[in-house]
N, C-alpha and C positions, 0 to 999 in steps of 0.2 A: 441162532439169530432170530430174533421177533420182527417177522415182515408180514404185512397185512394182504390177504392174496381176493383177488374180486372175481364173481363172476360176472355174466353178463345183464345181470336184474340190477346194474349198480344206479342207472338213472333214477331207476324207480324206488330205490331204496331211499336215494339221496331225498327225493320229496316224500317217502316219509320222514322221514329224518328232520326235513327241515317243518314239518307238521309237530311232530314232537318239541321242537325246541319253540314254537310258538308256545304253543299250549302249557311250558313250563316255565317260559318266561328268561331262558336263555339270552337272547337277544338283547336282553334290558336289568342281566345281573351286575350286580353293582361289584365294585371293590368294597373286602371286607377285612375283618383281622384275618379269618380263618375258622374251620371246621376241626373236628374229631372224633370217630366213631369208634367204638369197640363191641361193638356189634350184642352187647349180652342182653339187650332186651329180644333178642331175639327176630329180631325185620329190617329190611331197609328202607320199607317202604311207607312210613307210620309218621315221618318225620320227624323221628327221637330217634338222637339229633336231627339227622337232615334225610331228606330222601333221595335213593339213587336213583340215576338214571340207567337200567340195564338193556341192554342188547339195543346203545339206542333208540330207544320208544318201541321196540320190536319192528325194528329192520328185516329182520332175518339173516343178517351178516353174523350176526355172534351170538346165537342160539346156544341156550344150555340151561343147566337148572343154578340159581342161584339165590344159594339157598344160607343162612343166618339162623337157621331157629338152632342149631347148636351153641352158640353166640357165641362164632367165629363165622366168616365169611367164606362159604365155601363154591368155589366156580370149575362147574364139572362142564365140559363141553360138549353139548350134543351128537350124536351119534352120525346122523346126517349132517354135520356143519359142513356149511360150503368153503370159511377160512382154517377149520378147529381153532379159533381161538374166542374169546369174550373182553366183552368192556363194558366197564359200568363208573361211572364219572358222576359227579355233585352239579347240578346245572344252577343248585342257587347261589353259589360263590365263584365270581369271575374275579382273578389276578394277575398283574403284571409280573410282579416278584415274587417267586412261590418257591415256596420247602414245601416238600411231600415225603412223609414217611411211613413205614410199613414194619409188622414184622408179617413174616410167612413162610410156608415153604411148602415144594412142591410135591403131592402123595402119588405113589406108585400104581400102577394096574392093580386094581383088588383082588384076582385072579393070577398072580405073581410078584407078592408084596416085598420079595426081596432084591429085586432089580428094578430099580427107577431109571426107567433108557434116558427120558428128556422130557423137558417145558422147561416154560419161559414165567417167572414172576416178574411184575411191569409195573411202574409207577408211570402218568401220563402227567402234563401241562401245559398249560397254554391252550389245550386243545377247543378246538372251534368243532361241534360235532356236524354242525351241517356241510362244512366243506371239507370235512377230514383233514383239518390241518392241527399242528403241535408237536410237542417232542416228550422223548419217551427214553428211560434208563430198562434195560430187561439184564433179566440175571438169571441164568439156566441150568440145569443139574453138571453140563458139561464145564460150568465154572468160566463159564465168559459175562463178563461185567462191561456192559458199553448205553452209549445214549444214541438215539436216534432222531433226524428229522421224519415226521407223520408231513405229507404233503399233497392232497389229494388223493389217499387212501392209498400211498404208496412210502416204503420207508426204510432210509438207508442211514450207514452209524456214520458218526459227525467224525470219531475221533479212533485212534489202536485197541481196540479188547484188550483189557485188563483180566488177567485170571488168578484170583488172589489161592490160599491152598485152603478152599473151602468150596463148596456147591449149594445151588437151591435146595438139595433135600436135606439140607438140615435145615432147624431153623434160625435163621436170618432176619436181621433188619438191612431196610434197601433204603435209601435217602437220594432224591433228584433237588437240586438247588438249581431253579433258572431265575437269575438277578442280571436285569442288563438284556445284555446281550452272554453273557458266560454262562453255559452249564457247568454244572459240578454232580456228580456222582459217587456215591459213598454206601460199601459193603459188609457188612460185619457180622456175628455169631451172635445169637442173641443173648450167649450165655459169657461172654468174654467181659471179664474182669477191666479190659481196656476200654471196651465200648467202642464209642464212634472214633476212624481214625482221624490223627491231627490233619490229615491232607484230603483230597480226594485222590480217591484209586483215578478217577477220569475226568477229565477236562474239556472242554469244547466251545467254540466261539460261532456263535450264528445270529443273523439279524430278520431272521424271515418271518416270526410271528411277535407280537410286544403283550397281548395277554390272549384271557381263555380260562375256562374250569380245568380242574382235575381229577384224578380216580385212579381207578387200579383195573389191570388187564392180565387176559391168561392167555400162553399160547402153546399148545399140547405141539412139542414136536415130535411126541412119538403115539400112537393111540391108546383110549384108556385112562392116561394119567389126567389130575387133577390140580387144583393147590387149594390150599386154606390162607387165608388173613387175619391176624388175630388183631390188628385194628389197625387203620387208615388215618393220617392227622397231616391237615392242610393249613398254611397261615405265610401271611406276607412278610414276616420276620423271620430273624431264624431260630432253630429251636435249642431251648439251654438246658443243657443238659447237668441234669443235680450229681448229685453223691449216688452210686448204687448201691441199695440197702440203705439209703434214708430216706423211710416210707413217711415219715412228715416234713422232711424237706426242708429242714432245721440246717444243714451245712453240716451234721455227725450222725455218724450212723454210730446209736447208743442205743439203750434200754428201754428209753422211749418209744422205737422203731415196735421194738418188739411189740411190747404194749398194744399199739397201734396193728399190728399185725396178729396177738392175740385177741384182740376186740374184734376182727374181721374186716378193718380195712374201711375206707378206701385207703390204696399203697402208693404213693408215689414214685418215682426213682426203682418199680422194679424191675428184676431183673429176669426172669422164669416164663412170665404170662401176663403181662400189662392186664391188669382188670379182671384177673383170676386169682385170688386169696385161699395158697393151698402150702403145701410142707416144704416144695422146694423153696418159697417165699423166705422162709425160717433156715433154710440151709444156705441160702445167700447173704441173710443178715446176718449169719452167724460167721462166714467167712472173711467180712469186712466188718466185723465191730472192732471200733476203733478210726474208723478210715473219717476222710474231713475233705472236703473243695482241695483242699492243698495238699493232699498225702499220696497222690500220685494212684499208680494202678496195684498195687500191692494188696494185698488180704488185711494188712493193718496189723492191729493184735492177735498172738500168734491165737489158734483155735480156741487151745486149751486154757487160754485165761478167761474165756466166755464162758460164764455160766449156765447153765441146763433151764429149761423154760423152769423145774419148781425153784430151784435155786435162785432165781431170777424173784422169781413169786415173794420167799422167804425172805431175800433181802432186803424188796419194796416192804415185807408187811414190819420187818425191823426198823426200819426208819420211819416206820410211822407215816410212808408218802404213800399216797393213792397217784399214781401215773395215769393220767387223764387224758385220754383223744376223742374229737368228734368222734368208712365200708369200704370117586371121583369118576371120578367116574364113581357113582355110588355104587356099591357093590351089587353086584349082580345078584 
């Protein structure tokens, strides 16, 4: 469970805290469409796209290194942490109605990489940083899936832990929906043919906060461990999800795609690494060519009727068409 634990510096943190959110302008962020980072220019702090707020304005409640120059997001927790956990939030987009999505997952003690005891990946919203108020979906290696009220830096789950037959150390996409007053919470594999489910795995009704920023948070429940995020995407609507393996976004994942993914992209609808153009990209499109908005979760055409990338080449240059697209703990 993701619970935020204080010690007794909390007064003092809280004004800096509320020092930070002047200074950034918190207080006077408007409603927006929405953000999305994918971290490969390597910062978060450059404002391309947006910049984070981490540890709080440096509170000293969520200490660690957080760190993006491998361009993925990576939140290692400090050694002395007074919570072990981190948070780091967008202060220039404040929402009512917020989709917040992720992929990520949680990395093992570098010093025993083959057992991952626990942490917590976290998507937050609504969140007010100066009074610690908001709510919060966490998903942990032990495979509990639940949303929580943040209420004065205190926080407990709105609704039953869902535990689907999957965990944080694989990776995962995490999706929190607060519309209204309803949370919705939604878990899934980042490599699942299905994608997002039709339902939320969790549900939950609460009237305590109506907006606030969002971000992502870590909570080591065991020492050591870390996580990665391989990108963050915040918007007041909800998010629509294309065809996987239709990297242009056309409604078929055809020849085209490929094309688009031999020229290096940009991919849309992938599936492997949102914003990384690499082989498994080519072994996703090669499993659903064929597949359309309407052809359900199926692979589509069976493998073997998909052509080989030169075969592919050969039979663009026979037609005489040119296919044309616009691209933890740190080891010791």
């Amino acid at each position: 469970m993701f619970a935020i634990r204080f010690g007794s510096a909390q007064s003092v943190c809280l004004q800096v805290i509320a020092a930070a959110g002047v200074l950034l302008g918190i207080q006077s962020a408007v409603l927006a469409v929405g953000w999305s980072d994918n971290f490969n220019d390597g910062s978060t702090t450059d404002g391309n796209p947006v910049t984070w707020l981490e540890d709080l304005g440096g509170s000293g409640f969520f200490p660690g290194s957080y760190d993006a120059s491998s361009g993925d997001y990576v939140l290692d927790p400090a050694d002395a942490s007074p919570t072990g956990q981190m948070s780091a939030l967008v202060p220039a987009f404040s929402f009512t109605d917020t989709y917040i999505r992720t992929q990520g997952t949680v990395l093992p003690d570098p010093s025993n990489p083959t057992v991952n005891k626990g942490g917590n990946l976290v998507l937050t919203a609504r969140v007010d940083p100066i009074n610690l108020n908001g709510y919060l979906v966490y998903f942990d290696v032990s495979g509990n899936l639940n949303v929580q009220i943040l209420a004065g830096g205190t926080t407990a789950d709105l609704a039953a832990t869902f535990n689907p037959p999957f965990n944080a150390s694989s990776e995962v996409v995490l999706e929190l929906d607060v519309v209204g007053s309803q949370l919705s919470a939604f878990a899934w594999l980042a490599n699942d043919p299905n994608g997002k489910p039709a339902t939320p795995q969790v549900t939950a009704t609460d009237t305590s906060f109506t907006s606030g920023i969002a971000g992502v948070a870590y909570d080591e429940d065991d020492p050591f461990t870390s996580c990665v995020y391989r990108y963050v995407s915040a918007q007041d609507t909800p998010f629509i999800d294309g065809v996987p393996g239709d990297y242009n976004n056309n409604g078929v994942v055809d020849a085209a795609d490929y094309t688009l993914w031999r020229n290096g992209g940009p991919l849309a609808n992938e599936v492997d690494n949102p914003g990384t153009v690499n082989g498994a990209d080519y072994t996703a499109w090669r499993a659903r060519f064929g597949n359309t908005s309407g052809s359900g979760s199926g692979s589509g055409v069976a493998a073997a009727a998909v052509p080989e990338p030169t075969g592919l080449l050969l039979a663009a240059m026979g037609f005489g068409a040119c296919l044309i697209t616009a691209g933890r703990r740190r080891g010791r």
